[in-house]
N, C-alpha and C positions, 0 to 999 in steps of 0.2 A: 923296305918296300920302295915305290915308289916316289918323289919329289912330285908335288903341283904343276914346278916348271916342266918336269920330264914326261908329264903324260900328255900327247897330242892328238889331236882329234881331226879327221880329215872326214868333211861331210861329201865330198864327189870322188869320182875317182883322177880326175886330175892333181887335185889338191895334196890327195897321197902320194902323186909320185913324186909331186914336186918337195914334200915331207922325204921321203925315201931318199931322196938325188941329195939334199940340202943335209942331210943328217949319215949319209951314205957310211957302213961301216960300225954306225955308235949309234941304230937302232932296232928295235924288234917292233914286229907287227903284234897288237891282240886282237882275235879274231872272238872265238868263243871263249876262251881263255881257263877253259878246263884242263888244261895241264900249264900252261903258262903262271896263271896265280898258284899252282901248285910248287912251282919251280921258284917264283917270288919268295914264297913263305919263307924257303927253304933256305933262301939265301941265294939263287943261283938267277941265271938270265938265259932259261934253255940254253946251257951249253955258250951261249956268248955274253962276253964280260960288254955290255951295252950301258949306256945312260938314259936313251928316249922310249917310249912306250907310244906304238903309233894303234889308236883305236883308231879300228876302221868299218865299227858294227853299225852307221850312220850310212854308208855307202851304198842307195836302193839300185844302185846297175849293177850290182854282187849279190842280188837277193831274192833271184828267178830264177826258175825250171822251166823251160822253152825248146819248142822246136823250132828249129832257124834254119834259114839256107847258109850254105860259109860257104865262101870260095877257096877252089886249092887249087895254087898257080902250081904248073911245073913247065919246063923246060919249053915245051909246044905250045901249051894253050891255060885260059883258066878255064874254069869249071865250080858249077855247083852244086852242092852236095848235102844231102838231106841230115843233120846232125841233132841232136839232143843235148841243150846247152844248163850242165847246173854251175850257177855263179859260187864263188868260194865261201860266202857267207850264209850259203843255205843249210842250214841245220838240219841234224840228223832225222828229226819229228818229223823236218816239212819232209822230208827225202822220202822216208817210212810211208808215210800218207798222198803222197804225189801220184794223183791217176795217172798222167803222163810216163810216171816210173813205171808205174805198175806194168803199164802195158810194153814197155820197151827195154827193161831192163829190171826186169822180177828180183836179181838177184840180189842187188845192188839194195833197194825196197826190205828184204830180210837182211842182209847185214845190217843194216843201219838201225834195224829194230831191236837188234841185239845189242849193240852198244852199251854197256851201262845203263843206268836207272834211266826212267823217266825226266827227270830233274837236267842229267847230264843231255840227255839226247834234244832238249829243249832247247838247248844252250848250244852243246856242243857242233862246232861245223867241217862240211866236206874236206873244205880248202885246208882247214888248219890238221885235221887228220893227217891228209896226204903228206903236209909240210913236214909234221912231225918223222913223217918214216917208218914209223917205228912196226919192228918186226910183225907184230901181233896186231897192228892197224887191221881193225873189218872190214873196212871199205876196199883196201887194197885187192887182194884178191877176186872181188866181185869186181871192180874198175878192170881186172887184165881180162876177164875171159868177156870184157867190152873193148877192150883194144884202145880205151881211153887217151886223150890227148888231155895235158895240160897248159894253158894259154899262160902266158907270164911278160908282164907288162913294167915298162919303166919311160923316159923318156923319151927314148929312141925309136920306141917303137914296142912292137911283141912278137915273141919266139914260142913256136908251138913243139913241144916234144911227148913222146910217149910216156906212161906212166914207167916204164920198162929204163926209159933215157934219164927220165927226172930224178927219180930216187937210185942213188950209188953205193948204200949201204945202208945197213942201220944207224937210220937216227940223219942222215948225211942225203943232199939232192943237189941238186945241178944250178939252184936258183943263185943268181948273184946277189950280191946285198943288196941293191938299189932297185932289185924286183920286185914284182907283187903278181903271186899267181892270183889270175883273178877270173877263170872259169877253168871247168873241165867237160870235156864234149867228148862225143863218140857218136856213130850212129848206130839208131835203131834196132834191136834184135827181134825185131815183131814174130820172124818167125822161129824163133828157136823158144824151147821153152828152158827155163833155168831154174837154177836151186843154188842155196847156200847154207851147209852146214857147219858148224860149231862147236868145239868139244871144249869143255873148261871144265874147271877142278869143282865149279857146282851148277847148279842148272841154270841160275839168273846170278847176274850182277859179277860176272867174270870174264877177266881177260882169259882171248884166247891163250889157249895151249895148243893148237890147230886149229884149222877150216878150211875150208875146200869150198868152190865156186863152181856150179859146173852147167855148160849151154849143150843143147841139144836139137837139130833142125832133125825132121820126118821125113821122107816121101816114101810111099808102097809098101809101108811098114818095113822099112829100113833107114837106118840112120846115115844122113850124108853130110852132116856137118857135126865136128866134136869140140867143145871148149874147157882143159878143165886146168883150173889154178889153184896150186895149194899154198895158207897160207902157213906165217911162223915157225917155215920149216927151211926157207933159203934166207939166203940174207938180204935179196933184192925179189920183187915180185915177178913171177915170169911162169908160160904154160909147160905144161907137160904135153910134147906133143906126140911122141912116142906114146902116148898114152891115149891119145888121141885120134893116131893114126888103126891104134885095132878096133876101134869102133867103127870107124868110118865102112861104111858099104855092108855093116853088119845088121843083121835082126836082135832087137834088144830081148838080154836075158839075163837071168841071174849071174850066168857062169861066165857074160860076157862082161858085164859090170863088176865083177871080181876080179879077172884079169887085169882089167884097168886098173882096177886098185891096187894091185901087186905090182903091174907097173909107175904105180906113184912113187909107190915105197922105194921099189929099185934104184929109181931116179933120184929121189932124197939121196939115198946111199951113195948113189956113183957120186952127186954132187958135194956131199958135204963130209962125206965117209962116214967108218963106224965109230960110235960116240959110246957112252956109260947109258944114255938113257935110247940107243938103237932098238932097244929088245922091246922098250914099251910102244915107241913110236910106228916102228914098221908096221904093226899089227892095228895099231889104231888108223894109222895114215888110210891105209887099205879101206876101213871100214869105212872110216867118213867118208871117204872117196865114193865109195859104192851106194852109200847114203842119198850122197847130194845127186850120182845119176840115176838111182831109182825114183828121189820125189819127182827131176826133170820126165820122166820116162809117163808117172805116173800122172803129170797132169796132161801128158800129152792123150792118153788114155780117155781120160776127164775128157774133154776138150772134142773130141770125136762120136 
């Protein structure tokens, strides 16, 4: 496990970076640390052979769910822009229960409710999800069909990149060691309505073996906005837009939400080819897909 001297505590966030910069290389962050103490047990240091241990669950500017204005400079002008800010050490509970989520990002609110037990979702948080990568992460695919940015901070300053830029593989992200992602923002979906579905080997307390994320905007009972992300099926998180584009300007229906589905599947296919377990997943991909945009469909329904 751990040494006394190797565990550091950083009660602001400057104090962490200046921990990160000083130790740069030969530390790890714990966040929630529901796969990291798992990783400990085990003998290992997620994947890097480290000596420091930087707790940073003392950190109250990493511990809000906010709508804030950001500025986003480009080339002409700045500008400000209405965004939804969850800091990295918001746990998956608060995430679940956040009326602010509820209303602006539904999807993202059911993933998080599915995570693991109770116990874990208590504990466990956004930031260190993301960090992890890992293919079957829930949060991920509910974060792309949000167009999520991630903020990551060190000395220098902070570098904002998409969820799509951050993570480069399973398990593998863009962060430098001497970073610290320390929110993830996106704006608003107020008008679209969303869903997230899940398929695991039992009904509670299992890692995905798929899900699907999926947004949906209305006017004149026609759909003119589509979002849908599947997850544990690429290797990096990313929408199906092909799939997205035969909705768009269409009137929702069974045959047209199967479609979509069949083009999830295809696209799995083209992307990653045919595998031993193709025959199960095609057919399943399909379905969750058409799952997650009939509950979208049907609360639009509700809602009128």
């Amino acid at each position: 496990m751990v040494d006394e001297k190797d565990y550091l505590v950083a009660n602001n966030l400057n104090e962490a970076k200046v921990l990160m910069h000083e130790h740069c290389g030969n530390i790890h962050v714990l966040a929630g640390g529901t796969d990291l103490m798992v990783a400990l047990r085990e003998g290992k240091r997620s994947g890097r052979d480290t000596t420091y241990l930087l707790d940073i669950s003392n950190i109250q500017e990493l511990k809000a769910i906010e709508r804030k204005k950001v500025t986003i400079s480009d080339e002409d002008c700045n500008t400000n822009e209405d965004y939804i800010r969850i800091g990295a050490m918001v746990t998956f509970d608060e995430a679940a229960h956040s009326g602010l989520l509820l209303k602006t990002a539904g999807a993202l609110c059911e993933a998080a409710k599915s995570v693991g037990a109770q116990q874990i979702r208590n504990v466990a948080t956004i930031g260190g999800n993301v960090c992890n990568a890992a293919v079957a992460a829930d949060s991920l695919s509910a974060l792309t069909i949000l167009d999520a940015k991630v903020v990551l901070e060190d000395l220098r300053g902070e570098r904002v990149l998409s969820i799509g830029e951050f993570i480069t593989g399973p398990g593998k992200t863009a962060i430098n060691e001497d970073e610290l992602l320390t929110e993830i923002r996106f704006k608003p979906l107020e008008d679209y309505y969303s869903a997230f579905v899940k398929l695991g080997r039992r009904k509670a307390l299992a890692i995905s073996r798929m899900n699907v994320a999926a947004a949906l905007a209305f006017e004149d009972e026609k759909i003119t906005e589509a979002r849908i992300s599947p997850g544990c099926v690429f290797a990096t998180p990313r929408r199906v837009q092909s799939a997205e584009k035969i909705l768009i300007g269409e009137s929702p229906s069974e045959e047209l939400f199967m479609e979509a589905g069949e083009e999830v599947s295809k696209e799995m296919v083209r992307i990653t080819g045919r595998r031993w377990s193709t025959d199960y997943k095609y057919p399943a991909l399909s379905a969750v897909t058409f799952k997650a945009l009939a509950i979208a469909y049907n609360q639009a329904k509700s809602d009128t």
